[in-house]
C-alpha positions in Angstrom: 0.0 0.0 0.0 3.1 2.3 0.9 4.6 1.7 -2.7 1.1 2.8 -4.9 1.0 5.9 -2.5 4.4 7.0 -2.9 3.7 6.4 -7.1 0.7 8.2 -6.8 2.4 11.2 -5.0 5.4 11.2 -7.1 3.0 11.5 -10.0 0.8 14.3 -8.5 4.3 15.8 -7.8 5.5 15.7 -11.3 2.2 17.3 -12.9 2.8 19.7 -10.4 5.8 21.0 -11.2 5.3 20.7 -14.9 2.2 23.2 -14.5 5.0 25.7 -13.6 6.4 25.4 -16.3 7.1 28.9 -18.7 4.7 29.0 -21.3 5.5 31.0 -24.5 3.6 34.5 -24.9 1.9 35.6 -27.8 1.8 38.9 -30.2 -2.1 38.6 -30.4 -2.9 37.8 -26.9 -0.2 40.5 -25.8 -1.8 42.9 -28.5 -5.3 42.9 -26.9 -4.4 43.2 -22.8 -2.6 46.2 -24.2 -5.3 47.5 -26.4 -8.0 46.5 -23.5 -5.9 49.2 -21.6 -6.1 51.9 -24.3 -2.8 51.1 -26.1 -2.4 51.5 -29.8 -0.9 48.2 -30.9 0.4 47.1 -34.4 2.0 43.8 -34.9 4.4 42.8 -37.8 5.4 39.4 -39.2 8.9 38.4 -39.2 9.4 39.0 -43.3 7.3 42.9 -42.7 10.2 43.1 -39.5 13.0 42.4 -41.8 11.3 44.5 -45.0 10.8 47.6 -42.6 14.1 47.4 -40.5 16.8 45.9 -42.8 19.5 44.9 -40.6 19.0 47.6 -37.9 18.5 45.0 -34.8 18.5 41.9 -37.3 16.6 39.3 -34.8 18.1 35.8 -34.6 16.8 32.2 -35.2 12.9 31.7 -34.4 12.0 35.2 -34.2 8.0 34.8 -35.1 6.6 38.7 -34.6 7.5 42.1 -33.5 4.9 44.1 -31.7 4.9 48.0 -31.0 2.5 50.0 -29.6 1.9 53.4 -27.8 -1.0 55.1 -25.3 -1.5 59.0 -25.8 -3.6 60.9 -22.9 -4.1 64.6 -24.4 -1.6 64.2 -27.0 1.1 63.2 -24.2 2.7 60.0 -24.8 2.3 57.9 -21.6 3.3 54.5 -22.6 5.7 52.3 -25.4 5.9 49.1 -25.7 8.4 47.5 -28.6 8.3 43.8 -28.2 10.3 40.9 -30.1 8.6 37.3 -30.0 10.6 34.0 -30.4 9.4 30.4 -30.6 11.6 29.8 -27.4 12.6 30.7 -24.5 16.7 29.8 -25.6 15.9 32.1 -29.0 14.5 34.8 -27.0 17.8 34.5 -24.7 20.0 34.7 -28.0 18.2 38.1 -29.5 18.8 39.5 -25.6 22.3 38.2 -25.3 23.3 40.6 -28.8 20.8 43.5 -28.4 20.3 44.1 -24.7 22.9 46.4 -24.2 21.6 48.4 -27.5 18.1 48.1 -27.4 17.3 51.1 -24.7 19.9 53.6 -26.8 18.3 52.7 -30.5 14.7 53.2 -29.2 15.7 56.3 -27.4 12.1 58.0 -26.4 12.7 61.2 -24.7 9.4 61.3 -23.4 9.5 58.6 -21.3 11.7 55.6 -19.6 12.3 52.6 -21.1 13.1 49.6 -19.3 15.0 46.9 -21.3 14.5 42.9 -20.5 13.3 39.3 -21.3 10.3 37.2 -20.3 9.6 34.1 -21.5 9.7 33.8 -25.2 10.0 37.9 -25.3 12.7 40.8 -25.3 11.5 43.6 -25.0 11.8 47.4 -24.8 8.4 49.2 -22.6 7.6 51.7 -20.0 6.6 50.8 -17.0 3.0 50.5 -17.4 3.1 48.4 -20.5 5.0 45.9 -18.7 2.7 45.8 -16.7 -0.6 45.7 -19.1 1.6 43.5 -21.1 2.2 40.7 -18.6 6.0 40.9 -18.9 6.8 41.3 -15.2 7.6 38.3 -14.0 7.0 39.3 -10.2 3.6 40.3 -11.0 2.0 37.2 -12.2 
């Protein structure tokens, strides 16, 4: 009786601990919390990426979508979000290992602070509240 409740537990245990397991973010499902909260989102595909940005920030292998978006209140910018999407968390990692020392400089916003980092399957670029909105905090979930 000992043995099938230890293999029961040890099974509980491991679907456990597999349900904590990082799941990969999405443009879309990104694109409408932020919108929900007023942003003004527009998502490009890898090849519209490449056709409108050349080489400026090439992204690496599995690089899916790139996301930007910005909230206005009276004609005052109060949030940016510029967000890279990779099939994986290891291709996100690349794309931050090569840019994130570049990426706050190049998207330079006077009007407001960007904070630079990775979450999941994402690098990105974002004020504070769009991080937020966005999901991309990994303390707040």
């Amino acid at each position: 009786m000992k043995k099938l409740s230890l293999a029961i537990s040890l099974v509980a245990m491991g679907a456990l601990l597999a349900g904590c397991g990082a799941s990969n973010l999405t443009a879309d499902g990104t694109k409408s919390k932020l919108e929900g909260s007023g942003f003004t989102v527009k998502i490009l595909s890898s090849e519209e990426y490449k056709a409108t940005f050349g080489t400026s920030l090439e992204p690496t292998e599995g690089f899916q979508s790139y996301l930007v978006g910005n909230k206005h209140e009276n004609l005052t910018l109060k949030g940016y979000i510029s967000a890279w999407f990779f099939d994986s968390i290891d291709h996100a990692d690349a794309f931050s290992s090569k840019y994130i020392a570049t990426l706050a400089s190049v998207l330079d916003i006077e009007e407001i602070e960007l904070k630079v980092g990775s979450h999941n399957n994402v690098v990105y670029a974002a004020s504070e509240n769009a991080i937020s909105v966005a999901g991309l905090n990994p303390f707040a979930q």
